[in-house]
Every structure is written in C-alpha cells, then in structure tokens.
C-alpha positions as CSV (number, residue, x, y, z in Angstrom):
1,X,51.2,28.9,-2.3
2,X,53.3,29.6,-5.5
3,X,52.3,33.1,-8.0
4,X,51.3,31.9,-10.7
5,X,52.7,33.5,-13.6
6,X,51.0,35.4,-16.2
7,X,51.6,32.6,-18.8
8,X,49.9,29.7,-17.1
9,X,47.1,32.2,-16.3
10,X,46.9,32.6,-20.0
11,X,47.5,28.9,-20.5
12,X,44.6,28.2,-17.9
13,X,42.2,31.0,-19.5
14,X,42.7,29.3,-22.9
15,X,42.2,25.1,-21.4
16,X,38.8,26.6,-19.8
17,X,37.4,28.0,-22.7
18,X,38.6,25.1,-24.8
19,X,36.6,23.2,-22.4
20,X,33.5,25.0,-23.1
21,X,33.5,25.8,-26.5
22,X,34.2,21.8,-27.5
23,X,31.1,20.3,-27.6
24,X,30.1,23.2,-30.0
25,X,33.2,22.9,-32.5
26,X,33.2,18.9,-31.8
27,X,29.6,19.0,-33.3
28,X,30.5,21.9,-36.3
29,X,33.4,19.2,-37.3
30,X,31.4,15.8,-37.2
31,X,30.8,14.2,-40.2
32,X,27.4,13.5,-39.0
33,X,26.4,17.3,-39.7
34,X,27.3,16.7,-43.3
35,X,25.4,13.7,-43.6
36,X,22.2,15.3,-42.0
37,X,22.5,18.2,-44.2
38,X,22.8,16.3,-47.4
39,X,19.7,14.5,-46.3
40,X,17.7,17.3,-46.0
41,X,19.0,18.5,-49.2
42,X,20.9,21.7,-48.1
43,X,24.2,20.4,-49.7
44,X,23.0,19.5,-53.0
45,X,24.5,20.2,-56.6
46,X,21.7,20.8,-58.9
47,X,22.2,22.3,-62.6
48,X,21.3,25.5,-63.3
49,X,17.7,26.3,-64.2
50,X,17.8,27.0,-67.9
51,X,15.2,30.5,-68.8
C-alpha cells in the first residue's frame, strides 16, 4: 500500500465534495430555474409606480 500524499488527499477531499454539492449547483445553474421563476413572476421588470 502506497502513502498517499497530502495533495491527492486534498485532491480526493475536493472530487468528494464536488460530488455532493452538484446536484445543488447543477440545479442553481439550469436554465429551468429561470424559466420557473419568470413564470411565477419573481423575475419581472415592471415600471416604477408613479405617486
């Protein structure tokens, strides 16, 4: 069995968090969330109300 130095530990620490952090930033980054949110009219450019 080899050591393993302390840069593929690092390397290896980084791949499994990247693992479980993807499906969170893949969904923060899909188009789709944009879409959804304009449809519920959270992204939308309205004038300002005039008092």
């Amino acid at each position: 069995m080899k050591i393993k130095s302390p840069r593929q530990k690092i390397r290896k620490s980084i791949l499994i968090i990247t693992f479980i952090l993807f499906p969170g930033i893949f969904y923060y980054m899909s188009p789709y969330l944009v879409v959804e949110a304009a449809l519920e009219g959270v992204i939308v450019k309205n004038k300002p109300a005039l008092h």
